[in-house]
DRENRO-202999 format. One record per residue (C-alpha): y, z, x. Coordinates in pm, whole numbers, plus 50000, padded with zeros to 5 digits. Each point is the difference from the previous one (the first is absolute). Example, Ala and Ser with C-alpha at 12.3 -4.5 7.8 and 13.67 -1.06 7.14 Angstrom:
REM DRENRO-202999
y 49550; z 50780; x 51230
y 50344; z 49934; x 50137
REM end
This chain:
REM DRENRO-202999
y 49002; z 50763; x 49680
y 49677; z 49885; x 49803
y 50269; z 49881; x 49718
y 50133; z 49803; x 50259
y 49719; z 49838; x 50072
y 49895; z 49915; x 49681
y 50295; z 49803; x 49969
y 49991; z 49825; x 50398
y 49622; z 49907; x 49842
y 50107; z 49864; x 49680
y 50272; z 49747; x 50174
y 49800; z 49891; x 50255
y 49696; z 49927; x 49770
y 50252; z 49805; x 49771
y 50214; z 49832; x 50319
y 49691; z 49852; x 50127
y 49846; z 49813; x 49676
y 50360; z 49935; x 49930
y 50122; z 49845; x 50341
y 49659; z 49773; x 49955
y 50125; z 49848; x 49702
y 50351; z 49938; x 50063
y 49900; z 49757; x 50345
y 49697; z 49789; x 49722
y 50317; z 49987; x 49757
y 50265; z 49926; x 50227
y 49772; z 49777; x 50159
y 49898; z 49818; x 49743
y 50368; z 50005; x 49770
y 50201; z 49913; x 50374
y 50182; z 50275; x 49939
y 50227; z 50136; x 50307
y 50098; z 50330; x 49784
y 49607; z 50137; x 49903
y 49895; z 49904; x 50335
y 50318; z 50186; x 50096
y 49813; z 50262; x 49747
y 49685; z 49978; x 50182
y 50147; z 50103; x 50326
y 50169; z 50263; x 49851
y 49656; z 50166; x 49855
y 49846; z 49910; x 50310
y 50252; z 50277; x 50175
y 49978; z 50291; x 49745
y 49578; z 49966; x 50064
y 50083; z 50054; x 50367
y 50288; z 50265; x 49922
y 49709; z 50178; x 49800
y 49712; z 50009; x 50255
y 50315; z 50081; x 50271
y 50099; z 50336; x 49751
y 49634; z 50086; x 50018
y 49944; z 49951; x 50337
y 50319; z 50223; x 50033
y 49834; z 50265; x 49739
y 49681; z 49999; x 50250
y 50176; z 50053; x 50333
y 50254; z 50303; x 49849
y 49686; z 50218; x 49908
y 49854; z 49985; x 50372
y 50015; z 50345; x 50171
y 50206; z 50108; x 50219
y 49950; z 50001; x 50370
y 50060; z 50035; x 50341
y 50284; z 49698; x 49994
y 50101; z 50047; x 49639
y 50012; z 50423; x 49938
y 50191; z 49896; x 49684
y 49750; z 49774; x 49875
y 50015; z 49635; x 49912
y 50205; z 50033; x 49650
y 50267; z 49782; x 50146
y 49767; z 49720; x 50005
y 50028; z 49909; x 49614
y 50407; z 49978; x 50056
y 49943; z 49737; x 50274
y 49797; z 49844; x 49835
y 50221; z 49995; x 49684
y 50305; z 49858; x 50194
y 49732; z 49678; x 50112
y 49929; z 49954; x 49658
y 50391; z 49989; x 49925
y 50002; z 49726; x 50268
y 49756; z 49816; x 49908
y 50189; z 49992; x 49637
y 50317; z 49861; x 50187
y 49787; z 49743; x 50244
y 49781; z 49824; x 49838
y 50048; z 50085; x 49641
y 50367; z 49935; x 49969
y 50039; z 49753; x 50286
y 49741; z 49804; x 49951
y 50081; z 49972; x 49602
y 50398; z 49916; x 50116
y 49864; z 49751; x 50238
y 49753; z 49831; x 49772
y 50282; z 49984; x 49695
y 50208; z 49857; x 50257
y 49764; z 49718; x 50089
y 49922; z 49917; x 49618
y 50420; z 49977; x 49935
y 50045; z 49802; x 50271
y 49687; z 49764; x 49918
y 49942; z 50083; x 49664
y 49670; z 49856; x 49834
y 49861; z 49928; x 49658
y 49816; z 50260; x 49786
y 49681; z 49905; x 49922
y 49792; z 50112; x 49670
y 50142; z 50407; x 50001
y 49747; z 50101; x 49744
y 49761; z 50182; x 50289
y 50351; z 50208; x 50101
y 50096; z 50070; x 49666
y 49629; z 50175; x 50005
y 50034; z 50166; x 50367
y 50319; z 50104; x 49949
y 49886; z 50125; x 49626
y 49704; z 50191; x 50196
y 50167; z 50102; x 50266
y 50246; z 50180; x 49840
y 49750; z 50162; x 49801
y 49805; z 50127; x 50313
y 50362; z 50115; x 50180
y 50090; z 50133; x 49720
y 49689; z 50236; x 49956
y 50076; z 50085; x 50362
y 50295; z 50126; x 49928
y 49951; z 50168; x 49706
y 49758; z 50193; x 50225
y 50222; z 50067; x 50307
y 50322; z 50046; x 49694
y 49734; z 50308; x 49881
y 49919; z 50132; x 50363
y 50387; z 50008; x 50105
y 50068; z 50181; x 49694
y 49766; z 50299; x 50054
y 50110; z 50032; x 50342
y 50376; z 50013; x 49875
y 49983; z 50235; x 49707
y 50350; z 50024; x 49875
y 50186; z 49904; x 50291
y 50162; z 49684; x 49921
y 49870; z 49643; x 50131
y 50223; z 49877; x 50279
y 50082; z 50377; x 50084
y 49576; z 50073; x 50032
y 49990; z 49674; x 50209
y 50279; z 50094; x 50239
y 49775; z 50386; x 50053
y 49664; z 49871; x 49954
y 49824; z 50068; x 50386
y 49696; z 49796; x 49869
y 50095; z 49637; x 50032
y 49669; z 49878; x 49880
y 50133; z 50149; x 49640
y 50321; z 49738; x 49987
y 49881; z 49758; x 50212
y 49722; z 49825; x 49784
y 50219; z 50076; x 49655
y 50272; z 49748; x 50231
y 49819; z 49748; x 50081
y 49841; z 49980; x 49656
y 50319; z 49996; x 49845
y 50128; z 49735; x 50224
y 49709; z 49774; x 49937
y 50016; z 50076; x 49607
y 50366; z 49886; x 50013
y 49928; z 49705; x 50273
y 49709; z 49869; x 49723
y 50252; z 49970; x 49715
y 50272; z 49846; x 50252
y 49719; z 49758; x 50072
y 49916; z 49941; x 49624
y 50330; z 49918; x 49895
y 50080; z 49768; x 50279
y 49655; z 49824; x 49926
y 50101; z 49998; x 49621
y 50340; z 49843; x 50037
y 49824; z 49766; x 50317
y 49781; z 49820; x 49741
y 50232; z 50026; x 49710
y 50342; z 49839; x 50143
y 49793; z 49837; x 50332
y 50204; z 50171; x 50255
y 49748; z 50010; x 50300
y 50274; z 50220; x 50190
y 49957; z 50291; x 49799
y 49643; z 50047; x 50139
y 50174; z 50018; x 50316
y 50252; z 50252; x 49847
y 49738; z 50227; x 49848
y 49894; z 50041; x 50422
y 50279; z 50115; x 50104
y 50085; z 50225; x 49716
y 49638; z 50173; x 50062
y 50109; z 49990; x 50370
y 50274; z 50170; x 49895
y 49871; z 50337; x 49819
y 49736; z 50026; x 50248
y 50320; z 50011; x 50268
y 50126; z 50281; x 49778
y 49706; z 50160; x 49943
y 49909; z 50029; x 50370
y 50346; z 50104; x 50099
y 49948; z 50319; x 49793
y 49662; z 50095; x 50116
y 50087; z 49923; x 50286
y 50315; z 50242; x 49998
y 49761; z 50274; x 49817
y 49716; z 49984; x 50311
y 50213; z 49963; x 50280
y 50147; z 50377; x 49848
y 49689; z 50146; x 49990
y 49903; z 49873; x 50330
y 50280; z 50091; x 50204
y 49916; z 50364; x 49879
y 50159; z 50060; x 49666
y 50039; z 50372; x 49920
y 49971; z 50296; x 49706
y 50238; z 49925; x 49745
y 50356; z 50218; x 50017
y 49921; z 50212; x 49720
y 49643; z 50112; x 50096
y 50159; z 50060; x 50387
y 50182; z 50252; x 49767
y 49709; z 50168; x 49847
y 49828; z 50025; x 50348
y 50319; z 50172; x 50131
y 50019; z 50237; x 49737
y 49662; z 50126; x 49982
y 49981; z 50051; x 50396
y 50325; z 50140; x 49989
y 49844; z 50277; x 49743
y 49746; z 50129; x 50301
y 50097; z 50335; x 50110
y 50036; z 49897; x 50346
y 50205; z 49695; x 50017
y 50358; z 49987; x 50012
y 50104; z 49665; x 49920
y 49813; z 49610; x 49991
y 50196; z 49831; x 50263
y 49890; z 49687; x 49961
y 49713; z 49772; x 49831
y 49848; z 49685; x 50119
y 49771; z 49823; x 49801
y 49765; z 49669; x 50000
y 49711; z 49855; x 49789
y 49682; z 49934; x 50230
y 49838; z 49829; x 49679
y 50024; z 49989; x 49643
y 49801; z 50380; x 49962
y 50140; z 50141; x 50361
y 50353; z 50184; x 50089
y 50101; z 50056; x 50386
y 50236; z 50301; x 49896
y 50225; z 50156; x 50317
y 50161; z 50319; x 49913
y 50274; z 50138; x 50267
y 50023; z 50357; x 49871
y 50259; z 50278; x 50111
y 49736; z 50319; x 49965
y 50218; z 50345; x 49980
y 50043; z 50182; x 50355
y 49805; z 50337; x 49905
y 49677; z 49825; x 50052
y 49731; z 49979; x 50265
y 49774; z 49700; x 50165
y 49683; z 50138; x 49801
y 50217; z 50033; x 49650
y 50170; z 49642; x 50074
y 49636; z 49858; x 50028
y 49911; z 50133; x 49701
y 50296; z 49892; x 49812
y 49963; z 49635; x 50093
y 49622; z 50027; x 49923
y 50123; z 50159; x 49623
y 50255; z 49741; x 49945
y 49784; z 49703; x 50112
y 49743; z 50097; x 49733
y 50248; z 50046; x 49766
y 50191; z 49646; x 50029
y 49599; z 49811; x 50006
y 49950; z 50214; x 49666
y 50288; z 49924; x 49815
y 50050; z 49635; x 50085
y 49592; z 49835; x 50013
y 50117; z 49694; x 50206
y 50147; z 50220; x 50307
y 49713; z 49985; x 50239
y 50186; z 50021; x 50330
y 50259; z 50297; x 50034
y 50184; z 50027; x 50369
y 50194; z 50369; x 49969
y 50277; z 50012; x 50285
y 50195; z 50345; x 50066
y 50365; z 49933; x 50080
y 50288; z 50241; x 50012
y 50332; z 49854; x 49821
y 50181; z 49930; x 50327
y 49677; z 49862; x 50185
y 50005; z 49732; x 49705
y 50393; z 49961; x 49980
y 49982; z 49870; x 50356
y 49675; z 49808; x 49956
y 50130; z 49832; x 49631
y 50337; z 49871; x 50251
REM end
């Protein structure tokens, strides 16, 4: 989590001198795509502050309305930032391309954009490389899209996103501005909008798709439901795992449900015991289990239940 900070840090530090700079240049050059630019570094300094605000609130203990704790609170906050993305960095940067095509204006002098842009890029891409280095710790040797699809900590992808879709927006924006001033085609400042419009509209459709997993209660992955199962299953006093339900509370906490058959040969005081055993035993072997809910269940009780 402290990685993922570093990172949230790093972007925001560089999305606020950045966004600064792209309004005096866009100001100054009447360009609709950097203040297009501007508005788009404007939103990733509010997505920032928004991830650590939802960093903050997931660490509060729980209590007497939340026994769970508050871990959700960094996925809803995730899916606003995903929103915000959509609203008013794509829409806005559609709506303002559309404006400058339809009413397309002269370029002034684009030497102070050729320098933002230059800067800018430099700055995003630092932030990158940063949030590029953080993502790839927390992945190991899982591959990329596959680690972004399991990740639980959104704060890990999110920021290496939005940096890559402002890295790629800046060079849309430079080329555009480049072929502007070289053939005088005012409409392709317009164009260069819309395109950045465009992959933040992609971008926010996928974080959007990632969050709105994790907050409707994404669970343990297939394969470690499997592990679970087999090492209850080697207790001396259960029969069978019936069933296993599963959800992430936060990026560090697992709501685990076991529904266990326990053999017939033993009593209330040895069933008590057993649970107690195997509850320590799932929390040991897998760190991030910190809520385990055992439920005795005889085969047919469940049949009927399961229908």
């Amino acid at each position: 989590m402290a990685s993922s900070k570093t990172s949230i840090y790093s972007a925001l530090l560089a999305n606020m001198l950045i966004a600064i700079t792209k309004f005096i240049a866009g100001s100054i050059s009447n360009s609709g795509a950097m203040i297009a630019e501007g508005i788009h570094s404007v939103v990733d300094t509010i997505n920032e502050l928004l991830l650590l605000l939802g960093l903050h609130q997931s660490k509060k203990k729980a209590d007497a309305t939340h026994p769970f704790g508050y871990g959700k609170e960094l996925y809803f906050w995730s899916f606003i930032v995903s929103i915000l993305i959509f609203g008013l960095g794509g829409g806005i940067s559609i709506y303002q391309g559309v404006v400058h095509i339809s009413h397309p204006e002269s370029l002034e002098d684009p030497a102070i954009n050729y320098i933002v842009l230059g800067l800018s890029i430099i700055f995003e891409g630092a932030s990158l490389i940063v949030a590029a280095k953080h993502f790839n710790q927390a992945r190991g040797e899982t591959p990329w899209w596959e680690a972004v699809v399991k990740s639980k900590d959104p704060s890990n992808f999110l920021v290496l996103f939005e940096d890559s879709a402002a890295v790629a927006g800046l060079f849309i924006v430079l080329i555009c501005t480049f072929l502007n001033h070289q053939y005088h085609l005012p409409y392709l400042d317009g164009v260069a909008s819309i395109l950045v419009g465009l992959v933040l509209v992609a971008v926010s459709a996928i974080l959007a798709r990632e969050s709105r997993s994790l907050l409707m209660g994404e669970g343990i992955a297939p394969e470690t439901k499997t592990k679970i199962c087999q090492l209850v299953e080697r207790d001396p006093s259960v029969s069978k795992v019936m069933h296993i339900l599963s959800t992430y509370q936060s990026p560090e906490e697992i709501l685990l449900m076991l529904i266990i058959n326990f053999k017939d040969d033993i009593d209330t005081q040895d069933l008590n015991i057993a649970i107690d055993r195997i509850r320590a035993t799932v929390k040991e072997e897998w760190q991030l289990v910190r809520f385990v809910i055992i439920q005795p269940e005889t085969v047919e009780h469940h049949h009927s239940f399961m229908e």
